[in-house]
C-alpha positions, 0 to 999 in steps of 0.5 A: 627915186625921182623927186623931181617931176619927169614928164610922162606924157608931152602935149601933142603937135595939132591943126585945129580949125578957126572956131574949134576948142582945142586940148592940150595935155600934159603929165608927170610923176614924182617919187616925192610928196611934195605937191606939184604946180603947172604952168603953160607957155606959148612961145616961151611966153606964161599963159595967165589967163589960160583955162587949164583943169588940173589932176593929181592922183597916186599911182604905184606909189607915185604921184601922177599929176596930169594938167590939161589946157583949154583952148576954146574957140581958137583963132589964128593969134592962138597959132604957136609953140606951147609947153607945159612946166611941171615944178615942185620945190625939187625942180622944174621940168619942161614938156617938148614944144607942141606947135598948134596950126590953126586953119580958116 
């Protein structure tokens, strides 16, 4: 039983070139119905304004929640450590930190 959210899928470390749109995603199940909440962080820092696009779905009797970050037209201030928080009122859990490069 896993009420809490566990992270299944951690965003993944990328290069990027300046100007290209970048995603990062992330996903997590719960044994619980309780509903599930995302935030992202850049260098331990909560993106507000970010584009994020944000899907739940039951799967074997869990619920799978997947949220994706958009990065669009990314330039070097975009460079940096991000991670994904998958809360419900169990919990938190955070993803690994996936380092984005971003190259001229």
């Amino acid at each position: 039983d896993y009420p809490k959210p566990q992270i299944s899928a951690h965003p993944k470390t990328a290069v990027a070139l300046r100007g290209t749109n970048v995603t990062l995603n992330c996903s997590a199940f719960s044994s619980s119905d309780s509903p599930m909440s995302t935030a992202w962080r850049k260098d331990g820092e909560v993106l507000y304004e970010a584009q994020v696009q944000n899907y739940a779905r039951y799967q074997d009797h869990r619920l799978l929640y997947t949220t994706v970050l958009h990065l669009l037209n990314v330039n070097f201030t975009d460079e940096g450590q991000y991670q994904c928080v998958i809360s419900n009122h169990f919990g938190s859990n955070y993803s690994t930190l996936a380092k984005l490069t971003v190259n001229g």
